[in-house]
C-alpha positions as CSV (number, residue, x, y, z in Angstrom):
1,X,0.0,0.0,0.0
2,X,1.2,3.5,-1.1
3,X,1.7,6.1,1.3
4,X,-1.1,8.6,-0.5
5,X,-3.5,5.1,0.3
6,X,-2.5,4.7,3.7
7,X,-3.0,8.8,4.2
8,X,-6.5,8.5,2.2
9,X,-7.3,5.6,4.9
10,X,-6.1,7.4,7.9
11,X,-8.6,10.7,6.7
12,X,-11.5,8.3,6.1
13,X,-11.0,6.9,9.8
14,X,-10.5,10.3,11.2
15,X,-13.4,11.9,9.3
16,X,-15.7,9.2,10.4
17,X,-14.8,9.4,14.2
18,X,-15.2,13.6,14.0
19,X,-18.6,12.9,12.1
20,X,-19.5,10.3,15.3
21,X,-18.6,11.7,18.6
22,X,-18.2,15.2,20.3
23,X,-16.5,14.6,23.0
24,X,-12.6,13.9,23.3
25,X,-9.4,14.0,25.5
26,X,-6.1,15.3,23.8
27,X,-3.3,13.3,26.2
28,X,0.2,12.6,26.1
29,X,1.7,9.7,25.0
30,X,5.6,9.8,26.2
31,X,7.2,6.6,27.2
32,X,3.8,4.4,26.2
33,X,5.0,1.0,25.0
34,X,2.8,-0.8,22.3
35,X,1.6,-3.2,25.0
36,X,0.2,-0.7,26.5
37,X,-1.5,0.8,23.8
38,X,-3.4,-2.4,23.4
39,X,-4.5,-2.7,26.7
40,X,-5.9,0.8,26.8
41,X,-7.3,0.1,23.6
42,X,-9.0,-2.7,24.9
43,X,-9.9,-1.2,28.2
44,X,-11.4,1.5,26.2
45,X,-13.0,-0.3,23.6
46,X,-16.7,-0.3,24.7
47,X,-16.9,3.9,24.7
48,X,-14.1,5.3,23.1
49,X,-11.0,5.1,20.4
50,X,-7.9,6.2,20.6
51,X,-6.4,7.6,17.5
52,X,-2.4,8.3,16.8
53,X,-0.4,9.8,14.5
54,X,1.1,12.8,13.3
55,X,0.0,15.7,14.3
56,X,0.9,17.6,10.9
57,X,-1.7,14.6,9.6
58,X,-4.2,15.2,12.0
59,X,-4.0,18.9,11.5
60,X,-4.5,18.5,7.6
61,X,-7.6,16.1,8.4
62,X,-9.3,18.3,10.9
63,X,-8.7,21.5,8.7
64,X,-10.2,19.1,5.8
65,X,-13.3,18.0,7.2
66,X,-14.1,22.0,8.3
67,X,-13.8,23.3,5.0
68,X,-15.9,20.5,3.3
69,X,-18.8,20.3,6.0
70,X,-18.6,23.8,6.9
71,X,-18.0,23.6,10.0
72,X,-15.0,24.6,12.6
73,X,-16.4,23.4,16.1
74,X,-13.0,20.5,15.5
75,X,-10.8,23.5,15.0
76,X,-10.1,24.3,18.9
77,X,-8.1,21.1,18.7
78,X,-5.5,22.1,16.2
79,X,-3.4,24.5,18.8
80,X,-3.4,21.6,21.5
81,X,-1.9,18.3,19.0
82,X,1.7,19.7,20.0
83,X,4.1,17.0,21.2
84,X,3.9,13.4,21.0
85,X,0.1,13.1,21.9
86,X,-2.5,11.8,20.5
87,X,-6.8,12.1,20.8
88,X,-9.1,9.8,22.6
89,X,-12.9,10.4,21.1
90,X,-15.6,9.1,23.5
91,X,-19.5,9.1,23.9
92,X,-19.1,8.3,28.0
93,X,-19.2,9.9,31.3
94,X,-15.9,12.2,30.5
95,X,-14.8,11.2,34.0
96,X,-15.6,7.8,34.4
97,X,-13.3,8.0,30.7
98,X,-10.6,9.9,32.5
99,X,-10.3,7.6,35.8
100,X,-9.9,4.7,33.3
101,X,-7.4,6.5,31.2
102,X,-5.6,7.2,34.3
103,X,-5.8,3.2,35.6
104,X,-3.3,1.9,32.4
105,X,-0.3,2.6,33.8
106,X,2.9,0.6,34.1
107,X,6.2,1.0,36.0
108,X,9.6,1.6,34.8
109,X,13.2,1.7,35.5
110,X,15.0,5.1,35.9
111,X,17.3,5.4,32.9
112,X,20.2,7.7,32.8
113,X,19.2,11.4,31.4
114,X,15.4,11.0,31.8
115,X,13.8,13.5,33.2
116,X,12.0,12.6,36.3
117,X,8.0,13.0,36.5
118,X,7.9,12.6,40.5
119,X,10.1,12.6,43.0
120,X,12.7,9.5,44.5
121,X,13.1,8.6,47.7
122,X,14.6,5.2,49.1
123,X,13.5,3.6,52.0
124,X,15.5,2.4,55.0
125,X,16.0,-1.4,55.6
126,X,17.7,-4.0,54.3
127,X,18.9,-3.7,50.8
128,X,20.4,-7.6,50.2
129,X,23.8,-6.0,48.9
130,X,27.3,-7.5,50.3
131,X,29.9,-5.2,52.0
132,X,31.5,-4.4,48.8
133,X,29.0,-1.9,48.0
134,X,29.6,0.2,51.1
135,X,31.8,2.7,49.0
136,X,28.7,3.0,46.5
137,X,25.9,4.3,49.1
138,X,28.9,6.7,50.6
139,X,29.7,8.3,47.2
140,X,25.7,9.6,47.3
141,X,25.9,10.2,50.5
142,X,23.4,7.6,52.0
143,X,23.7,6.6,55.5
144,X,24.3,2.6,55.8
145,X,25.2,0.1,58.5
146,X,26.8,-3.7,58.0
147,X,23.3,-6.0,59.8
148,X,23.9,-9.5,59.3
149,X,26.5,-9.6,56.6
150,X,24.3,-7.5,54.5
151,X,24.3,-3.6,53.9
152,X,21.1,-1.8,55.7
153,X,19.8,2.1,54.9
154,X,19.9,3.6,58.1
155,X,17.3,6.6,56.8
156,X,15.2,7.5,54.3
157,X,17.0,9.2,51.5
158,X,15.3,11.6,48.9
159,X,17.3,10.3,45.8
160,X,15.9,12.2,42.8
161,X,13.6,15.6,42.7
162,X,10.6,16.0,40.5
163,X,12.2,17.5,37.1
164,X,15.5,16.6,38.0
165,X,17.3,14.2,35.5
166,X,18.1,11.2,36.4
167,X,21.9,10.7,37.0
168,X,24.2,7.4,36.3
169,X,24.8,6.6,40.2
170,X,21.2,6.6,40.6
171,X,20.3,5.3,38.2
172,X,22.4,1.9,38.8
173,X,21.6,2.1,42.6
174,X,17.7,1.9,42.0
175,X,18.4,-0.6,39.7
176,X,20.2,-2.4,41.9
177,X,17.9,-2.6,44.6
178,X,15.5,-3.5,42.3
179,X,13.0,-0.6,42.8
180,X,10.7,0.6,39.6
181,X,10.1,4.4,41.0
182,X,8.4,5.9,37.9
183,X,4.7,5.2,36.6
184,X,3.9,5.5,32.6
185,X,0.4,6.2,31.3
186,X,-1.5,8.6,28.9
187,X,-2.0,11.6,30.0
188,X,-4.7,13.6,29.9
189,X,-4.0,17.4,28.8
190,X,-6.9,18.8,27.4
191,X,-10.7,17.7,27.6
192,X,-13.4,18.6,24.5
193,X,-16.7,19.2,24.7
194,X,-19.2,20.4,21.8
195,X,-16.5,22.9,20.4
196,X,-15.5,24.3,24.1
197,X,-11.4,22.9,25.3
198,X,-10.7,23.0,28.8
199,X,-7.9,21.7,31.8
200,X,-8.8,18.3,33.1
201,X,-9.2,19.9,36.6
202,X,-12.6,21.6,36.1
203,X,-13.8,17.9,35.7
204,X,-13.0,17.8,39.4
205,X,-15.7,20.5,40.4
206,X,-18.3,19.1,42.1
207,X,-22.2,20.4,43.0
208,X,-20.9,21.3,46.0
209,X,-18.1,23.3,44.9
210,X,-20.5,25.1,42.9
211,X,-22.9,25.8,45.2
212,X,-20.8,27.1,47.7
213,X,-19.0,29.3,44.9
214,X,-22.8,30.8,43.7
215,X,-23.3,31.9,47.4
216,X,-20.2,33.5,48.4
217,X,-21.0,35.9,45.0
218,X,-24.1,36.1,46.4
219,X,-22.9,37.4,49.4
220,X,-20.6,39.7,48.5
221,X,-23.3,41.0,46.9
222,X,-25.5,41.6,49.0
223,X,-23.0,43.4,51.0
224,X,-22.2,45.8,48.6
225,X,-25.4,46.7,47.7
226,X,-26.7,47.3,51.5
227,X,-23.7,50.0,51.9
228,X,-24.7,51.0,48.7
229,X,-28.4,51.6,49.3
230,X,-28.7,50.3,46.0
231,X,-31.9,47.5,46.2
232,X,-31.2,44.0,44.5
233,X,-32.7,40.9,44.7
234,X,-29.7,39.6,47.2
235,X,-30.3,42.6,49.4
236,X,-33.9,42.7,49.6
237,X,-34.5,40.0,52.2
238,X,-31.5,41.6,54.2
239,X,-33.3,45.2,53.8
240,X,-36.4,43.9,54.8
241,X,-35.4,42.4,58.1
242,X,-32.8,45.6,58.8
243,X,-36.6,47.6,58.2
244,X,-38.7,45.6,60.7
245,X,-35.7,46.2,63.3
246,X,-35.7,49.8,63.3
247,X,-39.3,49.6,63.1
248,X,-39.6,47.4,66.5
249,X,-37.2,50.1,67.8
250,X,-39.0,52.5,67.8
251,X,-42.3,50.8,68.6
252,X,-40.1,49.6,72.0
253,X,-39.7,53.3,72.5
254,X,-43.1,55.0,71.7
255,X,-46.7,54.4,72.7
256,X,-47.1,53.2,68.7
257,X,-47.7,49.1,68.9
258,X,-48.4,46.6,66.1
259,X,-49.1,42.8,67.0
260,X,-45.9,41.7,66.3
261,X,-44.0,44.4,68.8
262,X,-46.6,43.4,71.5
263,X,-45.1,40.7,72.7
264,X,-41.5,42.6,73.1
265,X,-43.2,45.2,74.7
266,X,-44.8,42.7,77.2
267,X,-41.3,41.1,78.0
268,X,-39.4,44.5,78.5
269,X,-42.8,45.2,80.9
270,X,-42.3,42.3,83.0
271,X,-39.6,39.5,82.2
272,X,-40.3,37.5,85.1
273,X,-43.8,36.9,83.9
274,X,-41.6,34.7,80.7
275,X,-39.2,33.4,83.1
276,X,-42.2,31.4,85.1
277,X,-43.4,29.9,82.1
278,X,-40.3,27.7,81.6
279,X,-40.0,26.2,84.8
280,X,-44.2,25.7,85.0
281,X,-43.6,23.9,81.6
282,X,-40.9,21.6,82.9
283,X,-42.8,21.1,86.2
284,X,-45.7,19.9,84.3
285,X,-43.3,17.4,82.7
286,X,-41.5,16.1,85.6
287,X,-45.2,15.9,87.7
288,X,-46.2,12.2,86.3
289,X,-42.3,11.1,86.5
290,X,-43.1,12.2,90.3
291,X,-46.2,10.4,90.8
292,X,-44.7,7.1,88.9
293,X,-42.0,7.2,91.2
294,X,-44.1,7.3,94.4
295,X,-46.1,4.7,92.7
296,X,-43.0,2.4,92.7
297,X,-42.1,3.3,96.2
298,X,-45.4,2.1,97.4
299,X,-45.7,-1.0,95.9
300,X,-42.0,-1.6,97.2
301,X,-43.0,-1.1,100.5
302,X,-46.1,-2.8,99.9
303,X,-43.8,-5.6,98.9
304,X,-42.0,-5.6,101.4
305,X,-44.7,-5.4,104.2
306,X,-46.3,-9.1,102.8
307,X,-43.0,-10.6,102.9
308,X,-42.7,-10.3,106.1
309,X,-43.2,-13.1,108.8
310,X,-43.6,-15.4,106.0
311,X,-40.0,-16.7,104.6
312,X,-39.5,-20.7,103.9
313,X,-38.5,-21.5,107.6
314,X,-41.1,-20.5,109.2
C-alpha cells in the first residue's frame, strides 16, 4: 500500500470518528510502549477510540473536514496536538473516561538522562547487597550500617527531585535494589466538549463546589449593595429584616404598637412573667415522673410489708 492510500485511509478513519462523537481527551503519549497501547485500547473499547499519529496529519484532516462540511467546532483542537500526543474520542461519562485513562499505567526503571515526572526517595531497611557496596551508598551520600553480613539504609533518603534528570549513580543504585520508581500512562491534557477545550481539573468540580461558589458571590453582593443603598434581589430579604428592626425600635420606644411588637413590649414590661413559664412547663413534665416514682415506692413497701413473717423457715 502507497503512502497517498495509507493517508486517504487514515482521513476516512479520522473523518468518520469527527462525524460520530463530540467529545474527546487530547493526552500525552511519552514513554507508552505498544503493549500498552493495546490494553488501553482494549480497556477503552466499549466507549471510546484512541487515534495516533502525526499531528501535521491530524491537523491536515481536521482542517479538511471543516472546510468541506462547513464547519469549525474541531478547529479548537488544532493549537493543542503539539508534542507526542495523540486524541481519545468518547461518547461516555468524560470522568468515568478519565479515571480509566488514568488506571493503564505501568512501572519503569530510571534510565540515565530522563527526566523525572515525580520525586525519589529510598526507603531504609535491608537492601540484600554485600559489603563491597559500602563505597557506592557513601559516594551519594546515603547513610548505611553492616546488619547480618548484608548492607542496611539507616534513613530514608530523597534520591531524585521532580524534574530533576536522572543521573548514572542513581540510576544503577535503583536498579540495583531492584525498585521501579516511575509510573507511565497517557495523559490527559486537554478535555473537549461540543467545540469548548478546557484543563482536566474543572472535571474535578463538584455540585458542592458550585454551590458554595454561587453563594459567596451572592454574598458579597448583597454586602455591597446594602452599603450602597442600591436595592437588589440579594439585598432585599436583608433590607427587609434591617426595616422591621428599626421599626420594632421605635415601637419599644413610643406608645405606637403593632401585634408583632406586642409581645416585646410585654417582655421589657415584666420579664419575670416569661421566666415562670419555663419552669411551669418543665414542672408539668416532671409531675407524672413524680407520681410514677411514688407509685413504685409504694408497691416496694407494699412488697416488702407481705414478705414479712412469712419466709421458707417459718
Amino acid at each position: 500500500m502507497s503512502k497517498m492510500e495509507k493517508k486517504g485511509q487514515y482521513q476516512t478513519k479520522l473523518f468518520s470518528f469527527l462525524d460520530k462523537y463530540d467529545r474527546a481527551f487530547i493526552v500525552a503519549a511519552d514513554n507508552v510502549g505498544s503493549k500498552q497501547f493495546q490494553d488501553i485500547r482494549r480497556g477503552l473499547r466499549e466507549h471510546s477510540v484512541v487515534l495516533m499519529g502525526k499531528n501535521t496529519m491530524m491537523k491536515r484532516c481536521i482542517k479538511v473536514y471543516a472546510e468541506e462540511k462547513q464547519e469549525d467546532k474541531w478547529n479548537v483542537l488544532l493549537d493543542y496536538l503539539v508534542g507526542n500526543v495523540g486524541i481519545i474520542f468518547t461518547t461516555g461519562d468524560l470522568n468515568s473516561v478519565r479515571d480509566e485513562i488514568m488506571k493503564f499505567k505501568v512501572g519503569a526503571p530510571a534510565r540515565v538522562g530522563l527526566v523525572a515526572p515525580n520525586s525519589v526517595e529510598v526507603p531504609a531497611g535491608g537492601t540484600g547487597l554485600d559489603p563491597s557496596s559500602t563505597n557506592f551508598f557513601q559516594v551519594l551520600n546515603i547513610p548505611t550500617k553492616i546488619n547480618k553480613g548484608t548492607v542496611e539504609i539507616t534513613s530514608n533518603v530523597a534520591l531524585i527531585k521532580a524534574g530533576e534528570k536522572v543521573g548514572a549513580s542513581e540510576a544503577t543504585l535503583l536498579a540495583k535494589l531492584g525498585i521501579k520508581p516511575f509510573s507511565y500512562g497517557l495523559i490527559v491534557q486537554n478535555v473537549y466538549d461540543a467545540g469548548a477545550v478546557f484543563d482536566p481539573k474543572v472535571l474535578d468540580i463538584t455540585d458542592a463546589d458550585l454551590e458554595s461558589t454561587v453563594q459567596l458571590g451572592i454574598k458579597r453582593i448583597a454586602a455591597a449593595c446594602l452599603a450602597l443603598n442600591y436595592p437588589t434581589l440579594a439585598s432585599i430579604p436583608h433590607s427587609i429584616v434591617n426595616g422591621y428592626k428599626n421599626v420594632l425600635a421605635v415601637s419599644v420606644e413610643t406608645d405606637y404598637t403593632f401585634p408583632l411588637a406586642e409581645k416585646v413590649k410585654a417582655y421589657l414590661a415584666d420579664p419575670s412573667a416569661f421566666a415562670s413559664e419555663a419552669p411551669a412547663a418543665g414542672g408539668g413534665d416532671s409531675a407524672p415522673a413524680e407520681k410514677e416514682e411514688e407509685k413504685k415506692e409504694e408497691e416496694e413497701e407494699e412488697g416488702s410489708d407481705e414478705d414479712m413473717g412469712f419466709s421458707l423457715f417459718d
